[in-house]
Residue frames as qw, qx, qy, qz and C-alpha x, y, z in Angstrom:
[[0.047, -0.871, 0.300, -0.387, -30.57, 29.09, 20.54],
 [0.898, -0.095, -0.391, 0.176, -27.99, 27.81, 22.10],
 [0.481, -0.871, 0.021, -0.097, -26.46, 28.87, 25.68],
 [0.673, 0.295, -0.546, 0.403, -22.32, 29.01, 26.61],
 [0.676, -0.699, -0.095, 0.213, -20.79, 28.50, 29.75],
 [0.250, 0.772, -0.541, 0.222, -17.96, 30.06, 30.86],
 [0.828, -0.198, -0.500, 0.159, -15.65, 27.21, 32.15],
 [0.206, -0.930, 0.283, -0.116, -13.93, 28.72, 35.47],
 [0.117, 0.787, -0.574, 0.193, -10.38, 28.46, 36.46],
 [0.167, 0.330, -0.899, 0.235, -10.62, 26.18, 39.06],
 [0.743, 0.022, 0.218, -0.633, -13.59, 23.69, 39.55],
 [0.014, -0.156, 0.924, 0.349, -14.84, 20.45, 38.21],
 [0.449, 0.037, -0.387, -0.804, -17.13, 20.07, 36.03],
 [0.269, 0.164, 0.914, -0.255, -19.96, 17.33, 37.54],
 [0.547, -0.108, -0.604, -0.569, -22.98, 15.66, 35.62],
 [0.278, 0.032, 0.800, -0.530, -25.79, 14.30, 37.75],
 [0.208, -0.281, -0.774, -0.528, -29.25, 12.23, 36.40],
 [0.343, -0.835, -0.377, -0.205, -30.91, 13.92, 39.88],
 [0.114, 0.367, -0.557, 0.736, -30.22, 15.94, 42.51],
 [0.373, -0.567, -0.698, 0.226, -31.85, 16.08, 46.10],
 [0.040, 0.440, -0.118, 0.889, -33.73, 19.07, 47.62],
 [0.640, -0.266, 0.242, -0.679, -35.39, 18.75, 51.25],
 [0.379, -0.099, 0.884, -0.256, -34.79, 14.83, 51.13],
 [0.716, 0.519, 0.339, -0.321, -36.89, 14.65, 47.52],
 [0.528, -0.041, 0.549, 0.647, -35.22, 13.35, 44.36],
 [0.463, 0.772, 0.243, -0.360, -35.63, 15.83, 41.51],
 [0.613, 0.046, 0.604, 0.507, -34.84, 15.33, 37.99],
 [0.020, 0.390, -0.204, -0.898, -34.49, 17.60, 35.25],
 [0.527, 0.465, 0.545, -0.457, -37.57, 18.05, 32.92],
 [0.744, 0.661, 0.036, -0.087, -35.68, 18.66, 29.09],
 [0.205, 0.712, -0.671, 0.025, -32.59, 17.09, 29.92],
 [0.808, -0.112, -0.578, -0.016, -31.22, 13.56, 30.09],
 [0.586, -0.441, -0.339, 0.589, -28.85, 15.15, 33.80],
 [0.159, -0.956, 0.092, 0.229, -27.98, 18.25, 35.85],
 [0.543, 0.460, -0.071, 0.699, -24.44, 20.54, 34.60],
 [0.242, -0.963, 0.119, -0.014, -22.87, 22.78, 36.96],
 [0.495, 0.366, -0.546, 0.569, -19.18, 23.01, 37.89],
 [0.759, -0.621, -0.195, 0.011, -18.46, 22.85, 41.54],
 [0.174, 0.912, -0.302, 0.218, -15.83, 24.96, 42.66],
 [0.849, -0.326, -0.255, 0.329, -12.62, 23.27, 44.57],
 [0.191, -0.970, 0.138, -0.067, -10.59, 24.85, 46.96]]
């Protein structure tokens, strides 16, 4: 099964191989990086 995004209007689209939360790297657990879009104003 396979999941779609919708892309929005105005954003950009950002890959990451961690993020931080609280000053702790965390890395995703069945992916090689993070996907989100990030919205610009």
């Amino acid at each position: 099964m396979e999941k779609k995004m919708k892309t929005p209007s105005k954003g950009i689209e950002v890959f990451c191989r961690y993020t931080t939360k609280k000053g702790k790297r965390i890395y995703p657990k069945k992916a090689k990086f993070f996907h989100f879009f990030r919205n610009v104003k």
